[in-house]
N, C-alpha and C positions, 0 to 999 in steps of 0.2 A: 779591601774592607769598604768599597765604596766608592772612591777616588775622589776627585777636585770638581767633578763635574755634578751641580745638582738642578735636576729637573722638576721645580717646584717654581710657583705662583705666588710671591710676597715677601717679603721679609721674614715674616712669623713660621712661614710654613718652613722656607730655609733652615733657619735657626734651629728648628724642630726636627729636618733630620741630620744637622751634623752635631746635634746633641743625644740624637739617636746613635751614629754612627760611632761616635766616641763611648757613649755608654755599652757599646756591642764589642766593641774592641779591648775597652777594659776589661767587662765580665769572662772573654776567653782568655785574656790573659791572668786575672785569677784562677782563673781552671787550673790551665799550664802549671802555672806556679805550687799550686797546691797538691797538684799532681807529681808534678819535679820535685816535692819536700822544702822547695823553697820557704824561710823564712821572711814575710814581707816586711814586719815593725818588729 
């Protein structure tokens, strides 16, 4: 999903894509879920 390793210039820009990364890894794993019939709440 991206790993530990970020190739970015600042702080801000960091932050940006491992709130990217985590917003990408969530949205598949609602897929899955919703997919699998899973009940999430």
């Amino acid at each position: 999903m991206g790993g530990k390793l970020l190739r970015t210039i600042g702080h801000a820009r960091a932050n940006f894509a491992m709130t990217m990364m985590a917003a990408c890894y969530n949205l598949k794993r609602l897929v899955y879920c919703m997919e699998a019939g899973i009940e999430a709440f």
